[in-house]
Each structure stands twice: as C-alpha cells, then as structure tokens.
C-alpha positions in Angstrom: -21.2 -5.5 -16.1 -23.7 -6.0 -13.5 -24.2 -3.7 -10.8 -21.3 -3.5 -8.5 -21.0 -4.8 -5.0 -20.2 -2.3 -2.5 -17.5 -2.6 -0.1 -19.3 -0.9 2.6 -18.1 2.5 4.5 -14.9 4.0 4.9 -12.0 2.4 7.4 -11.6 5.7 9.0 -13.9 8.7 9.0 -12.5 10.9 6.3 -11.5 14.6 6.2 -11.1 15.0 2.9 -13.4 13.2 -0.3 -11.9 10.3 -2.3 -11.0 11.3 -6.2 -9.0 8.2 -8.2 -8.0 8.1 -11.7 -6.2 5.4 -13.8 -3.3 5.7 -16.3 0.1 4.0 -18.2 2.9 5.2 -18.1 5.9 4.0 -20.8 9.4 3.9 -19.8 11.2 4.4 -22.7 14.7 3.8 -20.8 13.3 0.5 -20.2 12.3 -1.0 -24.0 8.8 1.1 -23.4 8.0 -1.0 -20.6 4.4 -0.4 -19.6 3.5 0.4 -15.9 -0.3 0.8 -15.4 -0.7 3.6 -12.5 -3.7 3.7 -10.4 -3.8 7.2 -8.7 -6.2 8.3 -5.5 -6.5 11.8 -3.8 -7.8 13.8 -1.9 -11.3 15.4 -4.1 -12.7 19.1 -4.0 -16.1 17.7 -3.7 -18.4 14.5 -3.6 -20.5 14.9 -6.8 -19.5 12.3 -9.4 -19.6 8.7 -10.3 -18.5 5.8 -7.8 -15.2 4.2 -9.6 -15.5 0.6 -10.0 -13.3 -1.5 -9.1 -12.8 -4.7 -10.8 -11.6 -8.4 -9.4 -12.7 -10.2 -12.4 -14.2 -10.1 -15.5 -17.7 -8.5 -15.1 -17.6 -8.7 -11.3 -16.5 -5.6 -9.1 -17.5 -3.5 -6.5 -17.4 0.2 -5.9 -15.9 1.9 -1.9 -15.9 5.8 -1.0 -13.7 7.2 -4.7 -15.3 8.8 -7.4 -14.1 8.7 -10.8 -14.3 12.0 -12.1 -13.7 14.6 -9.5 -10.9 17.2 -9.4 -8.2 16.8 -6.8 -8.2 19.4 -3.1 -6.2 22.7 -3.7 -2.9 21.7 -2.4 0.0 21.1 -2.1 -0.4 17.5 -0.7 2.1 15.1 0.7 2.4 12.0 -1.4 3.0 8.3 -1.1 4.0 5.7 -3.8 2.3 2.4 -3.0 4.0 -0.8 -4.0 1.6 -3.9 -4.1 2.8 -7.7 -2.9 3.8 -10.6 -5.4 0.5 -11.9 -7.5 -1.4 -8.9 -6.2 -2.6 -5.6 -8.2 -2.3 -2.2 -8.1 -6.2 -1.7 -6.7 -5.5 -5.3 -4.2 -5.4 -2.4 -0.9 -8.2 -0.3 -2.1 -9.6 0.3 1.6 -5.8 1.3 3.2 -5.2 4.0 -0.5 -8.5 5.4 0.0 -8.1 5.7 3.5 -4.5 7.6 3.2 -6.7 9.9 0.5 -9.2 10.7 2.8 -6.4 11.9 5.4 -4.8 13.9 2.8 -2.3 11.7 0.6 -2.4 11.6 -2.7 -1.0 7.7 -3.6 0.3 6.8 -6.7 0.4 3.0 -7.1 1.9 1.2 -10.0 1.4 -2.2 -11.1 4.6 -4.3 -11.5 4.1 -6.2 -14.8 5.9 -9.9 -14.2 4.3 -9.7 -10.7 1.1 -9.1 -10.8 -2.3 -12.0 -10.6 -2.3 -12.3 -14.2 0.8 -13.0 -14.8 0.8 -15.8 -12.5 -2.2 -16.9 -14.1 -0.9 -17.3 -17.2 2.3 -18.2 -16.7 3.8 -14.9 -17.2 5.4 -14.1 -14.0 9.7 -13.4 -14.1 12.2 -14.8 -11.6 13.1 -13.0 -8.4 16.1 -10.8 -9.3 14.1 -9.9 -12.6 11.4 -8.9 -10.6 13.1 -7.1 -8.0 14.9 -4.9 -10.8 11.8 -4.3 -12.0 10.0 -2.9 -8.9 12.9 -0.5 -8.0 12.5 0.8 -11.7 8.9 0.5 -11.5 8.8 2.8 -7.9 11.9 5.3 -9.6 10.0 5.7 -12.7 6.4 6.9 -11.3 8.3 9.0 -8.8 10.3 10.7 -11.2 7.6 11.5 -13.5 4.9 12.6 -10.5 7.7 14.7 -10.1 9.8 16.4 -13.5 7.7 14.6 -15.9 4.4 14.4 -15.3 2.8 14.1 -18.6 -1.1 12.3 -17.8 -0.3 12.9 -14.4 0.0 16.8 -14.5 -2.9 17.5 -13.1 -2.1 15.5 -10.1 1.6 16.5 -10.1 0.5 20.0 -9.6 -1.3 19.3 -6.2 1.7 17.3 -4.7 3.8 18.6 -2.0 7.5 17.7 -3.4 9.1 18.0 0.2 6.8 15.3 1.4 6.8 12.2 -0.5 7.1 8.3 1.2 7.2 4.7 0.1 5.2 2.4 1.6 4.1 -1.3 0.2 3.0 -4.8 1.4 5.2 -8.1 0.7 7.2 -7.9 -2.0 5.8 -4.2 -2.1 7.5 -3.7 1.6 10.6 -4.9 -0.2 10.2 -2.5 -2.7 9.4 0.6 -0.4 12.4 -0.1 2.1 14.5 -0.3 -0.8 13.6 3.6 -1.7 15.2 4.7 1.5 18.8 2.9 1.3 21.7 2.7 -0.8 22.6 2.4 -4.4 18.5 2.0 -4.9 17.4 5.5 -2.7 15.4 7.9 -4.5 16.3 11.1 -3.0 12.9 12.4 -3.4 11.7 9.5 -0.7 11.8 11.2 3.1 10.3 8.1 4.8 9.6 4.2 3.8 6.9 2.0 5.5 7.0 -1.7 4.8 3.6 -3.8 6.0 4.2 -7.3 6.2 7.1 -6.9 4.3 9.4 -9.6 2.4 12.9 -8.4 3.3 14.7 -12.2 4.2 16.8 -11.3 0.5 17.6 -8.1 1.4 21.2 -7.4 2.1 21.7 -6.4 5.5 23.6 -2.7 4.8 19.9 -1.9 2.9 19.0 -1.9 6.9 22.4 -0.7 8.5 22.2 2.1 6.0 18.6 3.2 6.0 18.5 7.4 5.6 14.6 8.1 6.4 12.6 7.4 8.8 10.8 3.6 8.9 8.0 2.0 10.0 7.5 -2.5 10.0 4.5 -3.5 10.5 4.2 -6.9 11.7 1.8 -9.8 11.8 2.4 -12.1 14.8 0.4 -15.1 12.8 1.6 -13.9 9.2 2.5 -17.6 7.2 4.4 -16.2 4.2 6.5 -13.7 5.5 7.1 -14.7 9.4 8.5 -12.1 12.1 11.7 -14.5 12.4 12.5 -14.3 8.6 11.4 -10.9 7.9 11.2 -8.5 10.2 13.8 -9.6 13.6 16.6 -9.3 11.2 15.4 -6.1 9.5 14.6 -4.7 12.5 18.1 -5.6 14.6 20.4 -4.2 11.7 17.5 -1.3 11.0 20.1 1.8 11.4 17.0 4.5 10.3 17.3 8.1 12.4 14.1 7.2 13.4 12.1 4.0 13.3 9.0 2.2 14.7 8.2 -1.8 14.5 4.6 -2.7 15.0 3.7 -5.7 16.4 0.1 -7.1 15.9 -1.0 -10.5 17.3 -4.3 -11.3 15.2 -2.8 -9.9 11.8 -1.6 -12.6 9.1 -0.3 -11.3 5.8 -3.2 -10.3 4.2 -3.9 -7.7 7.1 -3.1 -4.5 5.0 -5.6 -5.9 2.0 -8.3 -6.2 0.3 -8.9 -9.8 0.7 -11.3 -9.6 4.0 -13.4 -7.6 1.5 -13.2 -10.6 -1.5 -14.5 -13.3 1.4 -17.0 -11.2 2.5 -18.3 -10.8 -1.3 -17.9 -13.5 -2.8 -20.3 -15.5 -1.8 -23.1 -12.8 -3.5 -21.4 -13.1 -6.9 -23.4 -15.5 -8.9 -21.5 -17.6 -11.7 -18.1 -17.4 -9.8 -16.2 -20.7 -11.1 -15.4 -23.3 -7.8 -12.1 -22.9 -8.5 -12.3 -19.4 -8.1 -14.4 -19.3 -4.6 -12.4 -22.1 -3.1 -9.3 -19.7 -3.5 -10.5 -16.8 -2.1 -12.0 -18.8 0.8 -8.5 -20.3 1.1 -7.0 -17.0 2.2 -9.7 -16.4 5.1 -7.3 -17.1 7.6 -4.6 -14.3 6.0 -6.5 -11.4 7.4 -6.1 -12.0 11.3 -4.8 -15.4 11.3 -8.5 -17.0 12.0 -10.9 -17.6 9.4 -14.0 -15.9 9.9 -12.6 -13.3 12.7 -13.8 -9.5 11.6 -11.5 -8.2 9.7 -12.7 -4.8 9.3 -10.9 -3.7 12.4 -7.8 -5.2 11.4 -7.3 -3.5 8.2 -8.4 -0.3 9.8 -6.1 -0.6 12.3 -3.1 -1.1 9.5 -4.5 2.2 7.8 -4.4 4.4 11.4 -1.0 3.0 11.6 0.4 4.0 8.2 -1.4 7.4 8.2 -0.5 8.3 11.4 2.9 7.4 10.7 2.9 9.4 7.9 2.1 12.0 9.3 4.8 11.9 12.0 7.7 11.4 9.4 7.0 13.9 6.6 6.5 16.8 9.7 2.9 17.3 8.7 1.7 16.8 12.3 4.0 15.0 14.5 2.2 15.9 18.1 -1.1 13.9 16.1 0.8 11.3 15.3 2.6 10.8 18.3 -0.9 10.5 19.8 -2.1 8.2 17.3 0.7 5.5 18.2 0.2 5.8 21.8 -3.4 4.7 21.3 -2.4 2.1 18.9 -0.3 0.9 21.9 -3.1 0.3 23.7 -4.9 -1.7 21.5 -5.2 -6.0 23.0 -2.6 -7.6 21.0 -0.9 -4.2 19.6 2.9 -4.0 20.9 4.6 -0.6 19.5 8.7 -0.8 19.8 10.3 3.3 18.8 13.5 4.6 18.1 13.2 8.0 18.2 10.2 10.1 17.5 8.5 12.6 15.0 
C-alpha cells in the first residue's frame, strides 16, 4: 500500500492516548455468524505504529490510534458503537477515537448484510432481517466484552461493567435506542445515544418505555433521516428518566462521520476510479448541509456532545458534563431541549 494519508489532528484535545485493535467474533447461536469488531481505547503510552485505516483497496489513511499499544490501567466505562446502513465499523473514526481519548473504550461491530460491501455487491438483506441482525449483533459483542471475552480479554479486563452505553448513527441510532427499551434491552446498557438516528419504524412503546437515560442528536438540514420523521416523534413519546434532544442547524446526516475527512482526501489519491470520486463528492453537502462548509467543527462538535453526555449519564462526572451542554448551548445554530439532568 502506499503511504497513508493522514487525517490531520485530533477533534478534541485528548487526555488519554489512542490504542485500537481489530477482531471477529463467531456467534455460534446464530449459524457462526461472523461479526468483525473494531475496538479503540484509551493506551498507556504513545510509542507504537499509526493503525491504518483503510477506505479502499490500497488507499487509507492513518488519525491519532496506534496499533500495538496496551490499553490505561482501569477500569474504564465503555460504549458499543453501532454504524449507519452501507457504512463500516471504522466509517466514525474521528468521533471513536475521540470518546478514547476522553476515556471510553468503544467496541464497534460491523453488521454483515449492512455494511458498503454488501451493497456493493448486492449482498445487503431486507429491513426486518437487518434489524434482527443489529440487535443480535449489539447483544452479542456486549455479552462477550462482558462473560465471554475470549480475543477481547485483554480489553474486557480494563472495562468498567457498571458503566456501559449504546450509542450509533442512522440505522446505528436505531440500533443503540433499541438497547435501552423493551423486549430488545440489554440490561448491561445504562444509557443509549442515537446521532441522526433512523427511528420512523420504531414502535412507539420502544420510546414510551425507554429505561436509561437518552440523548438525539439532530441535524436541522439532515435529507435521509429528517427531524419530522425521525426525531419529533421519538422525541414526544421519548418516556426516558432523563433525556436531552440536540438540535443543530448546519448538520446533515453525515455530521457524526467520517465522510468530511473522504472529501477532503480524495482529491490526493491518485488512480481513484470517476465513479468512485463523483460519489464521495456527492455526499459534500451531508456534513453541514453545504458543500464545501468546514466540517471539522461540526463533527467535533457531535463528539463534545456524545462524550459529554456520556459522561453525565454513566455518573462519571455529571457537574463536567452539565457544563459541557451549557456551552454547547451557546454555540450559533445549537438549540439544547433537557428533561432532567445528570
């Protein structure tokens, strides 16, 4: 491979070094199903290789994680992370190494039947298949981060089992809110965090009954998953002890990605197919709603907003992150609706 591109410094600045490690899991309740687990956390130190990250064959780039460093004394809160429909497991590497930098350790599993290559080559299952599969997807990794570790022992033994959240984007978000309610809760799960989240299938008691604490974060120019199809609803029937609904006015649905990053580097990749560049180009507008805006801040701002939320719901430090959201409220364009508090 060529030498990587470099996706430039860190969202936030970090407290704690980047480690991230890669493994599959098999579910043998489920015919072996495979689910590929990309894991990031909080490192003991800096030395070590840059991971790569990959976007296609022979073309990637490397952020802040190393490859081979040993994860922070802990224990350390953790959060499963639940990518959107045609996305990947490493689609949000900014936002998972920015929640490792605060402290999280984020286990992220990719959801065969919805993932990019399996819409590329015709792969992909039907809704309801898809849905089952995510909810056994998010159980499975939880469970096994957490009775059954097997390759993920050496993470397992760092992770705080009192402190462990759902958070996801799209489809993901669907997944994630789906962890705190009803006949799909995982009891481990003390607070869920949707961004941008697909939810207009959802059966209203999943909101009406919601046990944990939840956050919806909202993109007022988002085209695929609109405020008045999927997050008004959600949000009226919401009956969470606590809950917060973030509304940001230059964020479209890509705002919690990577894809700001795949604009900004594509054009440097030589050999990219047209194809190819005119549909990353295509998703410009996703990030804020305008082509071409920064979008640095944006996705930074969607990574304060999940860590410090958090933070707030799994009681690591609820004064902080009370802070935190009252200077997100101030932001131009940044409208923060509570019920409740940390």
């Amino acid at each position: 491979m060529p030498s990587p591109l470099v996706a430039g410094p860190p969202l936030e600045v970090p407290r704690f070094a980047v480690g991230r490690s890669s493994t599959e899991l098999v579910d043998p309740a489920r015919g072996d199903r495979r689910v590929p687990v990309d894991v990031w956390f909080p490192a003991s130190g800096t030395a070590g290789a840059l991971s790569g990250y990959e976007i296609l064959p022979g073309v990637g780039f490397t952020a802040s994680a190393t490859s081979d460093a040993a994860i922070a004394a802990g224990p350390h809160p953790a959060v499963l992370w639940s990518h959107g429909r045609t996305g990947t497991r490493s689609s949000y590497v900014l936002l998972c190494e920015a929640l490792a930098a605060r402290g999280f350790v984020v286990v992220a599993p990719e959801h065969t039947g919805d993932a990019l290559g399996d819409w590329i080559t015709g792969a992909a299952v039907d809704d309801e298949t898809n849905e089952a599969n995510r909810i056994g997807d998010a159980h499975f990794v939880l469970d096994a981060l957490l009775d059954n570790p097997g390759s993920l022992a050496p993470i397992a033994a760092a992770v705080d089992p009192t402190r462990i959240a759902a958070a996801g984007h799209s489809y993901g978000g669907f997944t994630a809110l789906s962890l705190g309610s009803g006949n799909a809760r995982h009891a481990a799960v003390r607070a869920v965090a949707g961004m941008q989240s697909f939810t207009r299938t959802m059966p209203k008691q999943v909101f009406v009954e919601m046990e944990v604490p939840t956050l919806l974060a909202v993109g007022a120019r988002d085209a695929t998953t609109p405020p008045e199809t999927d997050a008004d609803r959600a949000w009226a029937k919401l009956g969470a002890p606590s809950a917060w609904r973030v509304d940001v006015a230059r964020a479209g649905h890509q705002a919690c990605s990577d894809v700001g990053l795949y604009v900004e580097l594509a054009p440097h990749v030589e050999g990219v197919p047209d194809l190819v560049r005119a549909f990353v180009a295509s998703m410009a507008a996703d990030i804020t709603g305008t082509a071409g805006d920064p979008w640095r801040p944006t996705v930074a701002l969607h990574a304060q907003l999940l860590g410090a939320f958090l933070e707030g719901a799994l009681g690591i430090d609820a004064i902080g992150a009370t802070n935190q959201f009252a200077a997100i409220g101030e932001v131009l364009g940044v409208t923060v609706d509570a019920r409740g508090g940390f």
